[in-house]
C-alpha positions, 0 to 999 in steps of 0.5 A: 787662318784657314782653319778657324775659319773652317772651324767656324763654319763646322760649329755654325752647322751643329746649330742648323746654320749654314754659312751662305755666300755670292759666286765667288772667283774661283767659281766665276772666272772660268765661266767667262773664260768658256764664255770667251773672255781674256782675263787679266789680274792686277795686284794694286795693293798688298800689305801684311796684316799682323794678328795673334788667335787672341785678336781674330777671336775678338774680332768674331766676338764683335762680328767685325768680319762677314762671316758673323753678320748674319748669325742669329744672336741666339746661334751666335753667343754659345758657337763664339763660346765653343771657337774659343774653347777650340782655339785653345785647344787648337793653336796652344795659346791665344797668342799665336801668331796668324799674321799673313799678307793680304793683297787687294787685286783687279781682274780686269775682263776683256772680250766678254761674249754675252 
């Protein structure tokens, strides 16, 4: 799923649109980390999400997903076009297997100096 999400992002930006997000773990954590805090990550749920090309597409068509929420209408309609038009191309067939296994998790942060 890694590259379609990467592809999205490449055909938002050839309309000026950049995608913005909040800190993101990978960024925070070590934060706390020099900050002084003790970090402890538990995984409360993991589950496999069962999805072909075909059906994340659709999900993006009906901006199920965040990365479409904020996309202008007028941005949004020919960049859906031209993810499609890759995919194609990408992955050979719209019925491609994408499933992967997603998982819910708590980091939970001790001794946190403020």
């Amino acid at each position: 799923m890694y590259a379609f999400e990467q592809q999205w992002r490449s055909i938002l930006l050839t309309y000026g649109y950049e995608m913005r997000y909040g800190a993101v773990e990978a960024d925070v954590l070590p934060i706390l980390q020099q900050q002084g805090a003790q970090l402890d990550t538990v995984v409360v749920a993991t589950w496999q999400v069962a999805q072909t090309v075909a059906t994340l597409l659709e999900s993006y068509r009906q901006r199920i997903y965040s990365p479409c929420w904020q996309v202008p209408e007028e941005m949004f309609v020919p960049a859906i076009e031209q993810l499609a038009e890759w995919c194609a191309v990408h992955y050979g067939s719209l019925q491609q297997d994408l499933s992967f296994e997603n998982q819910f998790k708590l980091v939970i942060v001790r001794n946190w100096a403020s």
